[in-house]
C-alpha positions in Angstrom: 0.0 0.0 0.0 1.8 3.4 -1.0 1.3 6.1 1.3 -1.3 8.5 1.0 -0.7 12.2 -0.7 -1.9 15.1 1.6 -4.9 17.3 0.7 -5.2 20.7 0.4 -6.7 20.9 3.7 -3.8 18.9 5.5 -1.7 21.4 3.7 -3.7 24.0 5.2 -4.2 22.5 8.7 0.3 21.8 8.8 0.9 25.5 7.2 -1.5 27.0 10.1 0.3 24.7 12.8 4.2 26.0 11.5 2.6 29.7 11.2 3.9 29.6 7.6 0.6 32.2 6.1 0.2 29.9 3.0 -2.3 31.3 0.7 -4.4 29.2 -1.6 -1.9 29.3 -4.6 0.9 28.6 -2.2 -1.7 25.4 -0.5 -1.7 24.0 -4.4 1.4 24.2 -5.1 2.6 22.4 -1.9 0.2 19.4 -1.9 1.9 18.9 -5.4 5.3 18.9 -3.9 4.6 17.0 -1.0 3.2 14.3 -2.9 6.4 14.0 -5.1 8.5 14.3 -2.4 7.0 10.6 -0.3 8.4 9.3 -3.4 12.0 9.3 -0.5 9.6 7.8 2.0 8.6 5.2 -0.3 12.5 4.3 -1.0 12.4 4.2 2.9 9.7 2.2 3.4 11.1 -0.5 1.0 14.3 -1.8 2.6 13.5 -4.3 5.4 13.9 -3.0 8.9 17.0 -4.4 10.8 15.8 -7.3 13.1 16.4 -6.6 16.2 13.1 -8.7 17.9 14.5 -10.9 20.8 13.8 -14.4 19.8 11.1 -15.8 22.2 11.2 -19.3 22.0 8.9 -20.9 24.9 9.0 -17.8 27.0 5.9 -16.6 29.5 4.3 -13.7 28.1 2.2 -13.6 31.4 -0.7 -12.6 32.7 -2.3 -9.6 34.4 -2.2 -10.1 38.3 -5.9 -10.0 40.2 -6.0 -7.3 43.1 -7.5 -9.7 45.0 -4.3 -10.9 45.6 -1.8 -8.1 45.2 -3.3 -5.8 48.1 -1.1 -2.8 47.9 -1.3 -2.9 44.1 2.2 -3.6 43.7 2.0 -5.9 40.0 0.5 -5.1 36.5 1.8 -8.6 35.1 3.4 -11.8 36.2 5.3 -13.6 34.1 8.3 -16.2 34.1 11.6 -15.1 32.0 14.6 -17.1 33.0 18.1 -16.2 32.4 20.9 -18.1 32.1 21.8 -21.1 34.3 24.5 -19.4 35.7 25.9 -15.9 36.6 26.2 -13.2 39.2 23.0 -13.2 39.5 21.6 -17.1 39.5 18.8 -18.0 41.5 17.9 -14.0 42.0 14.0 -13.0 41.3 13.6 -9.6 39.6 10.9 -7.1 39.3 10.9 -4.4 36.5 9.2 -1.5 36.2 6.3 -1.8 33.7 7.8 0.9 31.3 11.3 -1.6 31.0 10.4 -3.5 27.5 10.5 -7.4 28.1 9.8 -9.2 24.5 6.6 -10.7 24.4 5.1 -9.3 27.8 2.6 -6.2 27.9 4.0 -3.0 28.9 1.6 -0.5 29.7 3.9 2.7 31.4 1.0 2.3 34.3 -1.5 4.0 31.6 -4.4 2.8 30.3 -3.2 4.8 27.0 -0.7 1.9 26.2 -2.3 -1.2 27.4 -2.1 -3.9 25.1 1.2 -2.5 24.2 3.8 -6.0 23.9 7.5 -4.9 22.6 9.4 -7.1 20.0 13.0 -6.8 21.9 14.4 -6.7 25.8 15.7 -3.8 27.0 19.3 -3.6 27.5 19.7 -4.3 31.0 17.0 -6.9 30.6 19.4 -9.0 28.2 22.0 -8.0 30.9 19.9 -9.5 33.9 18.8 -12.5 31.9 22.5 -13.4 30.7 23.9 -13.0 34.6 21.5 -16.0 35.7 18.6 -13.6 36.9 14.6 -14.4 36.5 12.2 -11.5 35.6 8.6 -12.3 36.6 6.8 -9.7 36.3 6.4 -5.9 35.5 5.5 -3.7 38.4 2.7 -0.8 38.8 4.2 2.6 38.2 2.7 5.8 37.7 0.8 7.0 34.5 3.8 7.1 32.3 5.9 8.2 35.6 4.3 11.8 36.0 4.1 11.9 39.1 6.4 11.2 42.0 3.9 9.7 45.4 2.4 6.5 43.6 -0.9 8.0 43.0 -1.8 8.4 39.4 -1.4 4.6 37.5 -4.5 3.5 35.4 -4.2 0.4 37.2 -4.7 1.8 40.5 -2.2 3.5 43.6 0.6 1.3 44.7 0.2 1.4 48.7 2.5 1.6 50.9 3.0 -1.8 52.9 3.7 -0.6 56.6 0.4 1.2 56.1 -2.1 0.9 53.6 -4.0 4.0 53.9 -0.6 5.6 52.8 1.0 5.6 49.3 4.6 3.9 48.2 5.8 6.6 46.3 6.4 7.0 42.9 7.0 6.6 40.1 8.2 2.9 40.6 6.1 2.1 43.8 5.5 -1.3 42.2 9.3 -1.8 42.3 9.8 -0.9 45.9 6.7 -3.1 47.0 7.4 -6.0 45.9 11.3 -5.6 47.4 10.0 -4.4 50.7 7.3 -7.4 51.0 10.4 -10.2 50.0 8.7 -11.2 46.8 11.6 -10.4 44.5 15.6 -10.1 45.6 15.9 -7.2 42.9 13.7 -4.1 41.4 14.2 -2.0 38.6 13.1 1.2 38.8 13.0 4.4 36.4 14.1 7.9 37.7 13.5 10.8 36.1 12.5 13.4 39.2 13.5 10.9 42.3 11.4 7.7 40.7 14.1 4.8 42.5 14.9 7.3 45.6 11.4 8.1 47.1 9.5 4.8 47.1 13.0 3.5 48.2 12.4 6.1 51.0 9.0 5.8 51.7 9.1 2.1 51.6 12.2 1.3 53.5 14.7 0.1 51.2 18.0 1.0 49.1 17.0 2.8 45.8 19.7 3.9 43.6 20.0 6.0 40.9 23.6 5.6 38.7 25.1 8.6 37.5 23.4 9.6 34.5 24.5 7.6 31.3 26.3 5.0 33.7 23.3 1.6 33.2 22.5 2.3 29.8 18.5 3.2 29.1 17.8 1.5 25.8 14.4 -0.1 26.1 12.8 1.6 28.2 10.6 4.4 28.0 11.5 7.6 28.9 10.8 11.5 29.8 13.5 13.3 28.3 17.2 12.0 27.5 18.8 13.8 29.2 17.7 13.3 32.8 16.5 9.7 32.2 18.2 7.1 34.5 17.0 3.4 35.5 18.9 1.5 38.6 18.7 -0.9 41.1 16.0 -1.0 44.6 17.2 -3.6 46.8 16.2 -4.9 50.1 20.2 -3.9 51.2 23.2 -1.9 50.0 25.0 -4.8 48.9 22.3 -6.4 46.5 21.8 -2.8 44.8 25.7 -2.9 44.2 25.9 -6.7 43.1 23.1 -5.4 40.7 24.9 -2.1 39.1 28.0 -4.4 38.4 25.7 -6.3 35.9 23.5 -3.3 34.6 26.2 -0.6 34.1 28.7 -0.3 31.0 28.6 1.0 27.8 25.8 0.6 25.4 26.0 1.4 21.7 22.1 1.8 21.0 22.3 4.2 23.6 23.2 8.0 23.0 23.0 9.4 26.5 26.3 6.8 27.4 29.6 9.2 27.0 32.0 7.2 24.8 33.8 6.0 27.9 31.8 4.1 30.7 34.0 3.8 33.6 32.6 0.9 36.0 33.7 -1.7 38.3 32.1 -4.8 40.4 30.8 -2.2 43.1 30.1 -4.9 45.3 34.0 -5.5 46.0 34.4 -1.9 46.9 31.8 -2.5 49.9 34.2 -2.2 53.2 32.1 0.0 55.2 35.7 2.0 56.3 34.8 6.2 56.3 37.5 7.2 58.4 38.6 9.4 55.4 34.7 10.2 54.0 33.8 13.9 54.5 30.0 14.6 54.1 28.2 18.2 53.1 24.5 18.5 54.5 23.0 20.4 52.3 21.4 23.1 54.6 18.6 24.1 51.9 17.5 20.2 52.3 16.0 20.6 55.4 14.3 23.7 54.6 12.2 23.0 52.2 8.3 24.3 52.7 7.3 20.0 52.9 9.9 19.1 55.0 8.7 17.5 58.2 10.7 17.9 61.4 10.6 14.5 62.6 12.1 13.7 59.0 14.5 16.1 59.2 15.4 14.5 62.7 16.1 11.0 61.9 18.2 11.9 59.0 20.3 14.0 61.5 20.5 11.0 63.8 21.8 8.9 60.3 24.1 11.1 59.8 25.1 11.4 63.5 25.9 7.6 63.2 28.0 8.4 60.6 30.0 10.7 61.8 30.4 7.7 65.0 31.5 5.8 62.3 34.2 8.1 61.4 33.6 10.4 58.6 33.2 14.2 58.8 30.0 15.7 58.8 30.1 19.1 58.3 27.0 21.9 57.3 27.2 23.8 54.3 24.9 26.2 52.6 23.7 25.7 48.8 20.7 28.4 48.1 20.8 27.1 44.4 19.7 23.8 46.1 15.9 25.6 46.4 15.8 27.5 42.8 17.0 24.2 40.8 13.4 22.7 41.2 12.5 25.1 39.0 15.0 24.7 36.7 14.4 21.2 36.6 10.8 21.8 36.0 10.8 24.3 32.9 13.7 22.1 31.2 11.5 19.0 31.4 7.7 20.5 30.8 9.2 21.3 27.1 11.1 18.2 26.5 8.4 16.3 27.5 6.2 18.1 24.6 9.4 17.4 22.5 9.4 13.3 23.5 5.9 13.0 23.3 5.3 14.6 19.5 8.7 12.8 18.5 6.2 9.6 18.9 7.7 8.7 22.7 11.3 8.7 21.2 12.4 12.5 20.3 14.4 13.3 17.4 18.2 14.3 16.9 20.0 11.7 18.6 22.3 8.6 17.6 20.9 5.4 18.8 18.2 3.0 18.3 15.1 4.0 17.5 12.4 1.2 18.3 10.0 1.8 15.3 7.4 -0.8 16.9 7.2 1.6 19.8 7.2 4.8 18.0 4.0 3.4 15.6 2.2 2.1 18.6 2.8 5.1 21.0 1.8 7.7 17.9 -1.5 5.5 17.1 -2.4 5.1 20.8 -2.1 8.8 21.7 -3.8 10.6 19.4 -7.1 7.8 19.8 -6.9 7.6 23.9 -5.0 10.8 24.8 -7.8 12.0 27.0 -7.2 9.0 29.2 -4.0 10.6 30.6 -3.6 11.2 34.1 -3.7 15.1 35.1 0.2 15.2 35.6 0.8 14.4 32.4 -2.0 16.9 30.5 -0.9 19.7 32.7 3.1 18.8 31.7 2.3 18.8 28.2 0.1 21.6 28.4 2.0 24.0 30.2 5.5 23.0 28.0 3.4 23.7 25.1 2.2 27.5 26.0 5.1 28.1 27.0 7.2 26.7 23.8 4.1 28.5 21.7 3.9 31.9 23.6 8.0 32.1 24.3 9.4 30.3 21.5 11.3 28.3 24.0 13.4 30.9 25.2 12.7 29.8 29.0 13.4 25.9 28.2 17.1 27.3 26.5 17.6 29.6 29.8 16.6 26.7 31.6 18.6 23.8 29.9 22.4 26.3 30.3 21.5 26.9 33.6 21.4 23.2 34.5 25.2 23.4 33.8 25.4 26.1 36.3 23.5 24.2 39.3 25.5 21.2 38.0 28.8 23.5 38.3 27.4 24.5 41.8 27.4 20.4 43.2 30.7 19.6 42.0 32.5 22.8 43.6 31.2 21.6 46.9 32.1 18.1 45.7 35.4 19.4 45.1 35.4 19.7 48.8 33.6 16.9 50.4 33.4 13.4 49.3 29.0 13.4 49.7 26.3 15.8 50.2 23.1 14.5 52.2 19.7 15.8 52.1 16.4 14.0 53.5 15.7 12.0 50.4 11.8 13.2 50.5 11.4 16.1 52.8 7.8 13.9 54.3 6.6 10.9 55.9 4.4 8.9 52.9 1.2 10.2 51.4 -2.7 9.3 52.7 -3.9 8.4 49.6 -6.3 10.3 48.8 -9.0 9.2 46.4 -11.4 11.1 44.0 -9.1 14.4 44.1 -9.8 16.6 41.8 -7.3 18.2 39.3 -6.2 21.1 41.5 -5.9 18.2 44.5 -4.5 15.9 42.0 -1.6 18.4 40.5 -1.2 19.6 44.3 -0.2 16.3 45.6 1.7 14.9 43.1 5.7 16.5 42.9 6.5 17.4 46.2 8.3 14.6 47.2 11.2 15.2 44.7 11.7 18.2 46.6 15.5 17.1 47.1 15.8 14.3 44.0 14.9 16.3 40.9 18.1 18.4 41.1 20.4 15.7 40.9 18.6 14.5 38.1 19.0 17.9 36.2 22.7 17.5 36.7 23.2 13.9 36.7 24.9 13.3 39.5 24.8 9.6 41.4 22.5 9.2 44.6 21.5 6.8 46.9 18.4 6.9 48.9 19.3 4.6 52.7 16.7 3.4 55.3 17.4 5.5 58.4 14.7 5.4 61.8 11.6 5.2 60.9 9.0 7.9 62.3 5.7 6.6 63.9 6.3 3.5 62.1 6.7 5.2 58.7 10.2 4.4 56.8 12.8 7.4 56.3 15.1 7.7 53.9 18.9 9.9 53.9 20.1 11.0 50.1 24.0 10.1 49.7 25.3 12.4 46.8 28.5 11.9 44.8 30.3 12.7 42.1 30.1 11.8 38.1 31.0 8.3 38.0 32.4 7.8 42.2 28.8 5.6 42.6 30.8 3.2 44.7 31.7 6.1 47.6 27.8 6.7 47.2 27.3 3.2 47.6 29.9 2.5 50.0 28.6 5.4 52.7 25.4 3.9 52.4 26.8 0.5 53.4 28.5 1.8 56.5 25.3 3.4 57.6 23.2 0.2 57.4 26.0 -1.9 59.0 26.0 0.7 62.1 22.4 0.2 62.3 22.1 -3.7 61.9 19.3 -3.5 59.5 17.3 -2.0 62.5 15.8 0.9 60.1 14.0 -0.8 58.0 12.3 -2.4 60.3 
């Protein structure tokens, strides 16, 4: 079938959208070109797409998982994928994030926009867990394609938190962090593009991890905006989450957002728990957020008390950008979200792999069910949009140089100290809250990234650690490192959860 040649009215309708003032003679003229010119898309269309489906043999392509018996909503699919018969990994069950492509199983990004959605190839660190002995089975709830960060906005329903039920888990992988802190899986994937791995981590009491940007390669998995996706490890301990970045990080050539050198190491072995040398910024502006909550802020002190015990300096420092790079954050990704989400999920201008089953399914699926988005994501695109229309972008450019600027900010204070600490999420976990409406709904859902979404904006590694837990609620502390020092991020957290025995997450 050749591809059909435009009217004069889709000429009209595209000449009105670019503000190009076409007048009729100019509307003629142009269908006539445009339809000579698909003659290239037809040359396109007839060389055979590179393969690159994973072959599926006799795998489980699962099934959806009955609330009945998930209570706190932590599943979208079961399945059974196993790796190899040995590895790292062997004998470890894994839970991924349902926006991490398995081949052959549904993936639905937690919105009813994409269910029935079933990719051709694994992700990346899918063929990574699979070859290192692990077995994936299943893909965990998230939040409607990961807009929002407290668990409460998936089509499926919220994920809940499991040390109390009439609170949330967090988001955007709260399915994830369940199904670590209930013992049903030894590893979770999780997506962070705001605080995504670090605040269920936090508000479910576990280790959630997010690598230095470009460090565990993000091919396969569906994203916000290149350049502040990230996807790493939530683990019931310190030394699981490092065991799993040995076997998810390293270079990746489908994957643009990689530098060309992709420094790692088995992180695991650098676990010895020793900070006699470790000196540790608290981020002042951390603490002082307008959500923070005292008796947060309080048992991250005491964390970081025990460190200091342990023998690493602990000193107060002052960063006022700290406050101001929310914002930042926010205007750079309202307008590459717009960006991703008319480049068909995917964008445009970069060298790597684009997944043209995605792309087709993603463009078809939002244009007939794009009024089943949650709020989050309306108001996102919405706002990115007036403001790209009305300001021709000038605010998203401000915004995107200034994110070298905060990033400059971190590493001159890194310069200095080997960590910066903030709560991880300035507030004990969310009532859930149903039937908000949109004001309610957009109110509640970002301000638990209060002191994650800067370090996505620049990139740097963090590691969200179980510290006391507050009226029985779990409490996370925010490690910060440099570019690529993820086993000092790691390694701090270790020492804290071996001065405390485990007794935090508890």
């Amino acid at each position: 079938m050749s591809l059909r040649p435009p009217t004069a009215e889709d000429i009209r309708r595209l000449g009105e959208q670019l503000h190009l003032d076409l007048d009729d003679e100019e509307i003629a003229d142009f269908q006539s070109l445009v339809t000579e010119g698909l003659d290239a898309y037809e040359t396109v269309r007839q060389y055979p797409h590179p393969s690159t489906r994973t072959p599926l043999g006799d795998r489980d392509t699962g099934c959806r998982v009955p609330r009945n018996e998930d209570p706190n909503n932590a599943w979208i699919t079961a399945c059974e994928v196993v790796g190899a018969s040995e590895g790292p990994l062997a004998g470890w069950d894994v839970a991924l994030k349902d926006n991490v492509a398995v081949a052959g199983v549904e993936m639905t990004c937690g919105s009813q926009v994409m269910e029935g959605y079933v990719p051709n190839r694994d992700a990346t660190i899918v063929s990574r867990l699979l070859d290192a002995g692990a077995t994936v089975v299943g893909k965990t709830n998230m939040d409607d394609f990961a807009f929002t960060g407290n668990g409460h906005s998936s089509a499926f329903g919220p994920t809940l938190n499991p040390h109390d039920d009439d609170r949330l888990a967090g988001g955007s992988s709260g399915g994830s962090a369940i199904a670590v802190a209930e013992g049903e899986v030894d590893l979770g994937i999780g997506g962070d593009q705001g605080g995504s791995v670090r605040v269920p981590a936090a508000w479910t009491g576990v280790v959630g991890h997010k690598p230095t940007h470009g460090l565990v390669p993000y091919t396969g998995i569906v994203g916000i905006e290149n350049t502040i996706d990230h996807t790493g490890p939530i683990a019931p301990n310190v030394e699981t989450a490092a065991r799993a970045l040995t076997v998810l990080a390293g270079r990746d050539p489908d994957d643009p957002r990689q530098p060309d050198e992709v420094p790692t190491q088995e992180y695991e072995a650098t676990l010895d728990g020793d900070v006699d040398d470790l000196a540790i910024g608290v981020v002042r502006e951390g603490f002082e957020r307008p959500e923070c909550d005292e008796a947060v802020n309080d048992s991250v002190r005491d964390g970081l008390a025990t460190l200091e015990s342990a023998g690493a300096t602990v000193d107060e420092i002052s960063i006022p950008i700290h406050h101001d790079a929310v914002d930042i954050y926010t205007v750079a990704l309202n307008e590459g979200t717009v960006a991703a989400f008319r480049g068909e999920g995917v964008g445009r201008n970069w060298w790597g792999w684009y997944d043209t089953s995605w792309v087709e399914s993603f463009g078809k699926f939002r244009r007939a069910q794009g009024g089943d988005l949650a709020p989050s994501v309306k108001y996102t695109l919405l706002i990115g949009a007036y403001a790209s229309e009305e300001y021709h972008s000038k605010y998203y450019a401000e915004a995107m140089n200034l994110r070298r600027t905060v990033r400059d900010v971190y590493d001159d204070h890194l310069a200095e100290y080997d960590l910066l600490a903030t709560p991880t999420t300035p507030q004990l976990p969310h009532v859930y809250v149903p039937d908000q409406n949109r004001f309610e709904f957009i109110d509640d859902a970002w301000g638990s990234l209060a002191n994650t979404c800067q370090f996505n904006a620049t990139g740097h590694p963090a590691v969200s650690v179980p510290v006391a837990p507050v009226d029985g609620l779990p409490v996370g502390l925010q490690l910060v490192g440099s570019h690529f020092d993820d086993a000092t991020v790691l390694n701090a957290a270790y020492a804290l959860e071996s001065a405390t025995d485990g007794d935090a997450s508890e």
